[in-house]
C-alpha positions as CSV (number, residue, x, y, z in Angstrom):
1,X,71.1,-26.6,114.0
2,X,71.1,-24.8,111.0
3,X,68.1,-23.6,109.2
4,X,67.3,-24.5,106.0
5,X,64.0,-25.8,103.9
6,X,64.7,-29.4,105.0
7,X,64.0,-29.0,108.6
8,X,60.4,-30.1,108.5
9,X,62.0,-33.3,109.3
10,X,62.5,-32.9,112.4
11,X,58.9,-33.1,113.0
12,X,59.2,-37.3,112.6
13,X,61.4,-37.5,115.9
14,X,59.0,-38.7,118.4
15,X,59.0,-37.9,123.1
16,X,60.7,-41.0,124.3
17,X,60.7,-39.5,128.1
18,X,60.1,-41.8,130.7
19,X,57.7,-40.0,132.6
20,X,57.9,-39.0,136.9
21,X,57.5,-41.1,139.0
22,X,58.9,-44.1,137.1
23,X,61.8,-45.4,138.4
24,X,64.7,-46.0,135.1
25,X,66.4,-49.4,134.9
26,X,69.1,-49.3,132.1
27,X,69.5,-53.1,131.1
28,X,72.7,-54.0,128.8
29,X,73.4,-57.3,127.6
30,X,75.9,-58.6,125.2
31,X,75.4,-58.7,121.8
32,X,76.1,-62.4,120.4
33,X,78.5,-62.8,123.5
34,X,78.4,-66.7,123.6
35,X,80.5,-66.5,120.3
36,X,82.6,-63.4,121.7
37,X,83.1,-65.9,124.3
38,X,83.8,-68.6,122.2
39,X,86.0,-66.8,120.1
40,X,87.9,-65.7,123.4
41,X,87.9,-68.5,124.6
42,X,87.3,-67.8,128.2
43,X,86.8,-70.3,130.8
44,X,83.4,-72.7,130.7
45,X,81.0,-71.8,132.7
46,X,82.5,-69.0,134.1
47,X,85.3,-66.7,133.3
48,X,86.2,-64.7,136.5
49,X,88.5,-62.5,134.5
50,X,85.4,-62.0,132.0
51,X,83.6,-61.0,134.9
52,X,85.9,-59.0,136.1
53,X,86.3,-57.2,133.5
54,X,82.3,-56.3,133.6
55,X,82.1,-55.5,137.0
56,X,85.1,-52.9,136.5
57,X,83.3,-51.3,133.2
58,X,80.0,-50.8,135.6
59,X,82.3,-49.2,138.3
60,X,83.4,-46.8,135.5
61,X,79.7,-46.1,134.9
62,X,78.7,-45.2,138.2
63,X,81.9,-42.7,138.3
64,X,80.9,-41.2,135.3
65,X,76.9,-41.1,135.9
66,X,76.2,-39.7,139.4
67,X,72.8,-40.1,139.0
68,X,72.8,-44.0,138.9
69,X,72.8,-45.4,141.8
70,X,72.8,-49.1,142.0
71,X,74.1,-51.7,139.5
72,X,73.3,-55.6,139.5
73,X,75.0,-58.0,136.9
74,X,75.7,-61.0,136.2
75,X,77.2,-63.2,133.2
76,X,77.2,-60.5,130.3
77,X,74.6,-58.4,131.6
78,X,74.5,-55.4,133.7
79,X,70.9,-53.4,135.3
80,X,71.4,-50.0,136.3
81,X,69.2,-47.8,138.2
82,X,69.0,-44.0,138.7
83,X,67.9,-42.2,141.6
84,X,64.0,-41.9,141.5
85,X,64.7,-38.2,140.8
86,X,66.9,-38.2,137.8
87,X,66.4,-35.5,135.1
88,X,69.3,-36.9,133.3
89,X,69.3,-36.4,129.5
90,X,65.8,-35.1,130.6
91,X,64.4,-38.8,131.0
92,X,64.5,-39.7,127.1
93,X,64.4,-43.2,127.2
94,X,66.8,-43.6,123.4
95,X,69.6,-41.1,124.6
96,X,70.1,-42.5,127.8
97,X,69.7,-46.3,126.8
98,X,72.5,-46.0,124.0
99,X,74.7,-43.4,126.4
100,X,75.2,-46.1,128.7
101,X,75.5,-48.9,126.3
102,X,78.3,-46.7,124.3
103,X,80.4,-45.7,127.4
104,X,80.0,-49.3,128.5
105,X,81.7,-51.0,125.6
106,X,83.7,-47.8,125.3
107,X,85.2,-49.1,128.6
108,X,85.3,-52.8,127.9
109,X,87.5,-52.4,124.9
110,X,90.0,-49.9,126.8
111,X,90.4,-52.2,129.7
112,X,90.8,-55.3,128.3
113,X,94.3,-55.3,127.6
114,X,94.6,-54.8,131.7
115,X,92.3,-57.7,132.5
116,X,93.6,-60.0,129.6
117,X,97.0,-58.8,128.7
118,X,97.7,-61.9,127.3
119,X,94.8,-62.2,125.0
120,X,94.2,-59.8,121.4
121,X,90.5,-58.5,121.1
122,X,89.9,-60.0,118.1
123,X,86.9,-57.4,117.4
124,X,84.6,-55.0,118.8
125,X,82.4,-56.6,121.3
126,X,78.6,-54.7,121.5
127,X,75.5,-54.2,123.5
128,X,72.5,-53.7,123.1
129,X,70.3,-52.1,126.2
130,X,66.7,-50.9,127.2
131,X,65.0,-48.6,129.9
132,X,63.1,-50.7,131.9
133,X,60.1,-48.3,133.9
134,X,59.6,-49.4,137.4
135,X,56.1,-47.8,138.3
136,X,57.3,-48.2,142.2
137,X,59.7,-48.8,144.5
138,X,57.8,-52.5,144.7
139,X,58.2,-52.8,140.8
140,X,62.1,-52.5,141.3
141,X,62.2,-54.7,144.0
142,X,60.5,-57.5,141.7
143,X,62.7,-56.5,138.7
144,X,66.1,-57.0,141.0
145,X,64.4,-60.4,142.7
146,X,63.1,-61.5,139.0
147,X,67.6,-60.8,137.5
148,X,68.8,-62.5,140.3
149,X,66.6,-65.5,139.9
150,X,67.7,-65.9,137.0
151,X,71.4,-65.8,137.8
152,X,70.5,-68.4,139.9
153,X,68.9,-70.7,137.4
154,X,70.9,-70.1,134.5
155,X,74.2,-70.6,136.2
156,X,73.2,-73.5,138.1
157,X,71.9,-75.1,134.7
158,X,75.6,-74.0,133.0
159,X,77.7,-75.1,135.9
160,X,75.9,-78.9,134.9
161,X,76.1,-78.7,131.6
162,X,80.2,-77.9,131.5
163,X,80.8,-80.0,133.6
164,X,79.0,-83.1,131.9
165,X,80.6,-81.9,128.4
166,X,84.0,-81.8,130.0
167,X,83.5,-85.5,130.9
168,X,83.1,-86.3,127.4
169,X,79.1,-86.2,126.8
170,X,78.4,-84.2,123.3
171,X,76.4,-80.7,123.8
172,X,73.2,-82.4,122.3
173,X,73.6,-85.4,125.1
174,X,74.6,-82.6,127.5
175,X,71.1,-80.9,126.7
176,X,69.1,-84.0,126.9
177,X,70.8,-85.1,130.7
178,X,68.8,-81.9,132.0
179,X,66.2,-81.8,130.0
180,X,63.5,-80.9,132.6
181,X,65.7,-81.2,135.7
182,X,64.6,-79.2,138.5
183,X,66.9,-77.3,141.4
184,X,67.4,-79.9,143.7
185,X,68.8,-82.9,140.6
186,X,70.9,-80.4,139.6
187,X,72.6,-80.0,142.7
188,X,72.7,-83.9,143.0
189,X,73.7,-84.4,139.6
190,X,76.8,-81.9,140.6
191,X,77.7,-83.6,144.0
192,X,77.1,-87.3,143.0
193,X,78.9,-86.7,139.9
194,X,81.7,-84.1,140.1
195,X,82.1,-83.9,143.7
196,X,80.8,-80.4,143.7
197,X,78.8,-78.4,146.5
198,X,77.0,-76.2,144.5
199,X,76.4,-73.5,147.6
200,X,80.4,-73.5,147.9
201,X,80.9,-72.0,144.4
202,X,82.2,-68.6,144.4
203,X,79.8,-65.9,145.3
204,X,80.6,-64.5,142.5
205,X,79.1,-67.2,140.0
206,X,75.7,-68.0,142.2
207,X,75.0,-64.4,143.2
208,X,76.2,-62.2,140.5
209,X,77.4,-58.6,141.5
210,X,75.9,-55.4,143.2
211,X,77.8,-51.9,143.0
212,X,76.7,-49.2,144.8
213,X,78.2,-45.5,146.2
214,X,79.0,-45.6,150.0
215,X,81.0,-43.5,152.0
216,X,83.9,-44.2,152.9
217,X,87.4,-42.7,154.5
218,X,90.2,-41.6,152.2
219,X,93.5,-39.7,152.8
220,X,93.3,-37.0,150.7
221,X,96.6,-35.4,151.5
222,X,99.1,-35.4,154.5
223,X,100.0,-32.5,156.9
224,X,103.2,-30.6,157.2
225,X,103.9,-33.0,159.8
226,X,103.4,-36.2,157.6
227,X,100.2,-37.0,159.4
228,X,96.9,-38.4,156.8
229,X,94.7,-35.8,156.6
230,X,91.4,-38.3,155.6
231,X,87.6,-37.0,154.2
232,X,84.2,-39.0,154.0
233,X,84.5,-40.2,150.0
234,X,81.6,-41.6,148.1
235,X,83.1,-44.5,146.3
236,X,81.7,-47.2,144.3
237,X,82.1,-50.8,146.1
238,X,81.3,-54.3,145.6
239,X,79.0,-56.5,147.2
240,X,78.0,-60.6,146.4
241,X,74.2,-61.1,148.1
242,X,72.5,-63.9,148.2
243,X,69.2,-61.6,148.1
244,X,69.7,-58.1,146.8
245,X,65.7,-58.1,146.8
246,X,65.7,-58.8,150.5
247,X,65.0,-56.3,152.7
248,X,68.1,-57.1,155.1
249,X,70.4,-56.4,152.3
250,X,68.7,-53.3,150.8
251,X,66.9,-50.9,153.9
252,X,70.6,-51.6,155.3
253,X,72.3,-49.4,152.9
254,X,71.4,-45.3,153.0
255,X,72.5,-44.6,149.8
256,X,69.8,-47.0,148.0
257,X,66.9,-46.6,150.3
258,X,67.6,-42.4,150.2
259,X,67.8,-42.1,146.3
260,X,65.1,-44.9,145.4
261,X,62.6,-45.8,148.9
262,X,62.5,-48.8,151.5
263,X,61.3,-52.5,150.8
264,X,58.5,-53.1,153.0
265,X,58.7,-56.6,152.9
266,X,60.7,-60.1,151.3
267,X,59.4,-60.2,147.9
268,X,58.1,-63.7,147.2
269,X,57.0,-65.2,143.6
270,X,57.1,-62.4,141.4
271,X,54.2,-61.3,139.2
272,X,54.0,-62.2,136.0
273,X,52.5,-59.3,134.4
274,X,55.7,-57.4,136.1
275,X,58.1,-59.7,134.4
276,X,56.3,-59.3,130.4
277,X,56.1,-55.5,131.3
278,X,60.2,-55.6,132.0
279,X,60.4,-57.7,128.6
280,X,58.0,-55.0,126.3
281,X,59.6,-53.6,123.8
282,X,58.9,-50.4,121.4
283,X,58.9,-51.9,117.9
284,X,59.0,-48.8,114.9
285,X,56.9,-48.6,112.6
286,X,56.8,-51.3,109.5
287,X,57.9,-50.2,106.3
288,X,59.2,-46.9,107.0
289,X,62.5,-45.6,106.5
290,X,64.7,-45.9,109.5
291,X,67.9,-43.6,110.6
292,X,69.6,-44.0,112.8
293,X,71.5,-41.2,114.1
294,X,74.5,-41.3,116.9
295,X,75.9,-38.0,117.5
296,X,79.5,-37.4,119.9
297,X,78.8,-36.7,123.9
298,X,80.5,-33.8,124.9
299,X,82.7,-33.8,121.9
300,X,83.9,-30.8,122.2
301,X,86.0,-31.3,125.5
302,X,87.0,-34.4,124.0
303,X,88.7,-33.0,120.8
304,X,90.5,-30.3,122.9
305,X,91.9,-32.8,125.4
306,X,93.1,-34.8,122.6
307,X,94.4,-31.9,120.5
308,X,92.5,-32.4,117.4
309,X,93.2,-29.8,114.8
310,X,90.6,-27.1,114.3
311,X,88.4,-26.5,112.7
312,X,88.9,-30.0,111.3
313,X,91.3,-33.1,112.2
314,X,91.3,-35.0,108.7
315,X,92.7,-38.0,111.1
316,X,89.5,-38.1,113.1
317,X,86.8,-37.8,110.7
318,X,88.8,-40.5,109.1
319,X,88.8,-42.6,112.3
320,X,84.5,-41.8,112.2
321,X,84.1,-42.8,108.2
322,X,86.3,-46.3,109.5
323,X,84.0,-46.8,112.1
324,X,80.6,-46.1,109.9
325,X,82.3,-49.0,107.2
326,X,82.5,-50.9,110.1
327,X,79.1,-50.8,110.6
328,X,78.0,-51.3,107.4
329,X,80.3,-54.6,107.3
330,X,78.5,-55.3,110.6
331,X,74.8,-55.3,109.8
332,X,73.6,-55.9,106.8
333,X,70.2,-53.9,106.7
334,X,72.1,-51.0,107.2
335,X,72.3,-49.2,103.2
336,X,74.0,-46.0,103.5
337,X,75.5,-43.5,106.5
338,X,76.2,-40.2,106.0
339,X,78.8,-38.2,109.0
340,X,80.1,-35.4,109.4
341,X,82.3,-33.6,112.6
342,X,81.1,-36.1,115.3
343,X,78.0,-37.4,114.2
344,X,76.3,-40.4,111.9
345,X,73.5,-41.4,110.3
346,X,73.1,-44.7,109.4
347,X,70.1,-45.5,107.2
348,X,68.1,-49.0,107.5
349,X,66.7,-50.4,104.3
350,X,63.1,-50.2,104.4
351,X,61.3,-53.6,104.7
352,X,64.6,-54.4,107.4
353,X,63.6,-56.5,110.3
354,X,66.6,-56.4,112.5
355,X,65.9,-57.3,115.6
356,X,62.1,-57.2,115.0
357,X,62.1,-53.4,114.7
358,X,62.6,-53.3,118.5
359,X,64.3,-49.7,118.5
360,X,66.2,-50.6,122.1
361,X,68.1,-52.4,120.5
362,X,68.8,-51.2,117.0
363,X,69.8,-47.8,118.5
364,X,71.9,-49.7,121.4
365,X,73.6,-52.1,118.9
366,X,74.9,-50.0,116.8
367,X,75.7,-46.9,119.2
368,X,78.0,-49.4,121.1
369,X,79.1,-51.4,118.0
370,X,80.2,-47.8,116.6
371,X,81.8,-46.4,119.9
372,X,83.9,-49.6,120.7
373,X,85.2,-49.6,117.0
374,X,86.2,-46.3,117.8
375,X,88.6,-47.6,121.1
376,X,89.5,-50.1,119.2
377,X,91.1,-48.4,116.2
378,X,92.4,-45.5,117.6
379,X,95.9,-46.3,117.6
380,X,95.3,-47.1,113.9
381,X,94.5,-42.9,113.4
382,X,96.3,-41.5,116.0
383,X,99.4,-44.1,116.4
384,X,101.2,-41.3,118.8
385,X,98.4,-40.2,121.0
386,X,97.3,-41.7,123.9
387,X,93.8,-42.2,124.4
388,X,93.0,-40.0,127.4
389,X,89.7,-41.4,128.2
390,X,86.8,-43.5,126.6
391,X,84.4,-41.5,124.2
392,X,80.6,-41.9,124.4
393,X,77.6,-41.5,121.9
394,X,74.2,-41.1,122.0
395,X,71.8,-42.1,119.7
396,X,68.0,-42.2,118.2
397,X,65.9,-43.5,115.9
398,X,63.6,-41.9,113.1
399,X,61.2,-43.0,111.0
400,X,60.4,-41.3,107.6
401,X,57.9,-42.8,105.8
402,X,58.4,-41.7,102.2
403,X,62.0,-42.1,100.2
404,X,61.4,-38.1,99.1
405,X,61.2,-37.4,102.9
406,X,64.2,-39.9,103.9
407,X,66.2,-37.9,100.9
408,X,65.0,-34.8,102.6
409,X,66.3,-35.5,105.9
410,X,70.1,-36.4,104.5
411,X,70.0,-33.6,102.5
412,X,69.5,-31.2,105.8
413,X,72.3,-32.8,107.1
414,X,74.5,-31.9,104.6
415,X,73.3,-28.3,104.0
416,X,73.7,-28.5,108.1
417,X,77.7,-29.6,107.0
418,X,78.1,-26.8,104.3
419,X,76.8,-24.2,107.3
420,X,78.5,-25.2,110.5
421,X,82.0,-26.4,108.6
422,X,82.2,-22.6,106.8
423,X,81.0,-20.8,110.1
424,X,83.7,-23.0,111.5
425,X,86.7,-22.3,109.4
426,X,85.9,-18.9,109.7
427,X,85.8,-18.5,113.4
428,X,88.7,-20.6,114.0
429,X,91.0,-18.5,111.6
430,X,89.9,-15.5,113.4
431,X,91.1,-17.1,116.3
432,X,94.2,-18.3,114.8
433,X,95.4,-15.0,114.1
434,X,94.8,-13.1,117.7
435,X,91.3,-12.7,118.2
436,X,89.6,-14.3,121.1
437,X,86.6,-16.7,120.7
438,X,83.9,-14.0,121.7
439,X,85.7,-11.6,119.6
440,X,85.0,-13.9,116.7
441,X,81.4,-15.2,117.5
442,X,81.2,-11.2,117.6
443,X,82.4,-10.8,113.9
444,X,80.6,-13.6,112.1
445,X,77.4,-12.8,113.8
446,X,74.7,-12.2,111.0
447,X,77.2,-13.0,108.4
448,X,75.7,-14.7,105.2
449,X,77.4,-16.9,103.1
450,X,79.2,-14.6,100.3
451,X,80.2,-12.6,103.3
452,X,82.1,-15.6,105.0
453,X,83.5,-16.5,101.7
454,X,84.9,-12.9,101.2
455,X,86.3,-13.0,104.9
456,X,88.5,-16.3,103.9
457,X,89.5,-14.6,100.7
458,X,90.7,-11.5,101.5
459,X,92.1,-11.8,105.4
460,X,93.6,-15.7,104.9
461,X,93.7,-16.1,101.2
462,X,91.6,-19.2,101.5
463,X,89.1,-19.9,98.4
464,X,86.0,-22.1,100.7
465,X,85.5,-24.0,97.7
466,X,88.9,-25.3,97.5
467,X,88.9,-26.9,100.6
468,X,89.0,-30.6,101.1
469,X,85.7,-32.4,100.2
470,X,85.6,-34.1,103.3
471,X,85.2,-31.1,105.6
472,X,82.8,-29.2,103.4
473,X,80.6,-32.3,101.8
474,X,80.5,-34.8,104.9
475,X,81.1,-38.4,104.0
476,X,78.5,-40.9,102.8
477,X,79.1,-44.5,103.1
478,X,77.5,-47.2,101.0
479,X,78.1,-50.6,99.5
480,X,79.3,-50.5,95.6
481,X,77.1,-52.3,92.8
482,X,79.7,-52.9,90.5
483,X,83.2,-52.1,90.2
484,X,84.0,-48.5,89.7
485,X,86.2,-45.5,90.3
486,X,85.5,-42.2,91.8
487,X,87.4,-39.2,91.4
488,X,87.8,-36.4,94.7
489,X,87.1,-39.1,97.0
490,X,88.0,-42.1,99.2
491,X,86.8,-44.8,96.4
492,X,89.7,-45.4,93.4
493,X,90.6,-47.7,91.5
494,X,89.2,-51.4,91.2
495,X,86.1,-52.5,93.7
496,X,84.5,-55.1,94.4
497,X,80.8,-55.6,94.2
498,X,79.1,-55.1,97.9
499,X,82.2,-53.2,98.8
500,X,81.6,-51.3,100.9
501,X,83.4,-48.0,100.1
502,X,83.7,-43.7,101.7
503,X,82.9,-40.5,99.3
504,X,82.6,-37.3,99.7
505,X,79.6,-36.3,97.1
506,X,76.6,-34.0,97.0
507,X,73.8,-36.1,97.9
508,X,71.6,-32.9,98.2
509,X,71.1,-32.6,94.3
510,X,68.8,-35.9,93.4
511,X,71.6,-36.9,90.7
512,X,73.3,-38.8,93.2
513,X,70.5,-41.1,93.6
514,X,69.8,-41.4,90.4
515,X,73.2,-42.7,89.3
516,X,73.1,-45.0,92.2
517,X,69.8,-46.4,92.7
518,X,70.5,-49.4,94.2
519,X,71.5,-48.2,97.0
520,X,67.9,-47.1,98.5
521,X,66.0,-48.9,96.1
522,X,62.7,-48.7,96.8
């Protein structure tokens, strides 16, 4: 980071690390999914496509995390657990609960033409996900038995409730049929009704899904003689369980009892201060000013694999200003977002009670929300690129608990966007015309700002100022009051009031505030 004046602010961002021993469960579950569902209109009560299509984006997790190493899901949820020994993202609980949410619906909205290729995505499904701190191997054992229970339950209740609104009964009359109905009516209710054996329904539906690494043979490559030459593999598989708490199914399996410790013994009712311990959530503080901020994972590779142009790709940072509008369309507390390169942050207004201030899930909601817009309009931006692989983001949120302060902190990130875009554009034009990368870092070293200026100037005949607003101001992104036109950037012409609209302004000087106070009023 750059220095500046404004970096006092950094002092609000609080230690989220789940401390050693605990064991980290990552939960997600989809975000409004029974009207993605709806909307979808996948199969009542269960889609096995749907499902499918969740158990393959968990597989793709558990390639691209190593250090998880068991996943349970079911419906449009998914638990995963890292090894008890994970250091990953140095156990903060924000970075590595919105990682997996983002890669996750980074994943869902790449595959789905493969699993529904006759079926548009009409928009960007989301998540929203939690760490869940097992104190003991016993804890996770009661978390797995307490998911699976309610796989059980809630898709024996939905199997009845289709089926009796299939034969004609309303959803209310539905509703009021098993109104207090316990295991063994439902079952009746099914076979006396609909002819169904409940314990015949696929595994799949009753049991949800377990993944985990084991090893297994491959052929890697043949001989000169055409003979498989095969190696030990670890490779992500599928398993259905009727008890993935049990301690048949787990101390069976080396690769979960190594990483996370035996079961002792069959877990049997589960206690209920572990199940509202599995349910707390962090709640921010009232009244504050909330950001938050998602910044690109491993950005760098991804811009070189996709050949974006350096030091800026005008296509890209207009694919991340879509995404940010999207956002702002998407949830309403949301005021203003301010991005530049790879990163965004997105301000809450202040009295906002999304999701009951539960910072899980804001950060989670709107990482993934942002990430699978992203997938999802990428052809838009880059029509004739393929995209290589999905992108991930990580996120966090701040409080600041003054609207001086909050101005503070967007003002350090745009004095961090006048640093890093001129040291960039620099650098690469040193690389550009022969030098190699150290060669350049060499050369700017201890360079101030007239100096870098002067460099541009006189080698490239580039004035800094001139450059495109977008690269040296960052883009903020708010909702219009009225109808207006701004010169220099994105907004022109005619606009509608609540718009929501892209500039590229200073937002360091207070002016800008002043001449749009409605947009943090306070």
């Amino acid at each position: 980071m750059a220095n500046s004046k404004y970096e006092y602010v950094k002092s609000f961002e609080l230690e989220d690390e789940v401390m050693l021993p605990n064991l980290m469960v990552v939960r997600i579950d989809g975000r409004d999914f029974s009207r993605f569902a709806q909307v979808h209109e996948f199969e009542k009560p269960n889609d096995e496509t749907a499902l499918s299509l969740m158990n393959s984006c968990s597989a793709a997790v558990l390639e691209e995390f190593p250090d998880i190493i068991f996943a349970y899901g079911y419906c449009d949820e998914y638990s995963f657990v890292f090894k008890k020994t994970s250091r990953f993202y140095q156990r903060r609980a924000s970075k590595i609960l919105s990682l997996v949410a983002s890669f996750f619906a980074a994943v869902y909205v790449a595959k789905w033409k493969e699993f529904f290729p006759q079926k548009k995505l009409e928009y960007a499904p989301s998540f929203t996900s939690k760490v869940v701190c097992c104190a003991s191997v016993e804890v996770l054992q009661a978390y797995l038995a307490w998911r699976q229970q309610d796989c059980h339950a809630n898709n024996q209740y939905d199997t009845c409730f289709w089926m009796l609104v299939k034969s004609g009964k309303s959803i209310s009359e539905a509703q009021e049929v098993l109104k207090d109905t316990q295991k063994q009516q439902k079952n009746e209710l099914l076979f006396q009704n609909f002819g169904i054996n409940y314990k015949t329904l696929p595994e799949l539906f009753r049991q949800g899904s377990s993944l985990f690494k084991k090893k297994v043979e491959e052929t890697v490559k043949h001989d000169e003689n055409g003979n498989p030459v095969k190696r030990l593999r670890r490779k992500a598989v599928f398993v259905h369980s009727e008890n993935i708490s049990g301690i048949n199914f787990w101390n069976e399996q080396p690769s979960l009892y190594n990483y996370l410790g035996h079961f002792t013994k069959d877990i049997g009712k589960i206690e209920p201060d572990f199940i509202r311990s599995f349910q707390f959530e962090n709640k921010l503080l009232p009244l504050t000013w909330v950001v938050v901020r998602i910044d690109g994972c491993h950005f760098h590779r991804f811009s070189d694999v996709h050949e974006f142009e350096k030091p800026n790709d005008e296509q890209a940072l207009k694919l991340m200003n879509s995404c940010a509008v999207a956002v702002l369309e998407e949830f309403e507390d949301i005021h203003f977002a301010y991005g530049v390169s790879d990163e965004y942050s997105f301000v809450l207004k202040k009295e906002s009670e999304l999701y009951k201030r539960q910072s899980s899930k804001i950060i989670s909601a709107v990482t993934s929300f942002f990430t699978s817009t992203y997938v999802l309009q990428w052809g838009e931006f880059f029509p004739h690129k393929e995209l290589k692989y999905p992108p991930s983001f990580d996120g966090r949120a701040v409080c600041y608990p003054t609207y001086n302060i909050l101005l503070d902190y967007l003002a350090w990130r745009q004095v961090d966007c006048h640093i890093n875009n001129q040291y960039n554009t620099c650098f690469w034009m040193l690389v550009k015309s022969g030098k190699t990368k150290t060669q350049s870092q060499d050369y700017l070293k201890g360079t101030q700002t007239r100096e870098k200026n002067e460099l541009l100037s006189r080698q490239f005949g580039i004035e800094y100022n001139s450059l495109p607003l977008i690269f040296r101001m960052g883009s903020s992104v708010f909702r219009l009051k009225e109808a207006v036109a701004v010169e220099n950037g994105v907004v022109s012409g005619k606009k509608l009031e609540g718009e929501v609209a892209v500039d590229h302004c200073n937002i360091i000087e207070r002016c800008f505030w002043e001449e749009h106070p409605h947009i943090l009023s306070y």
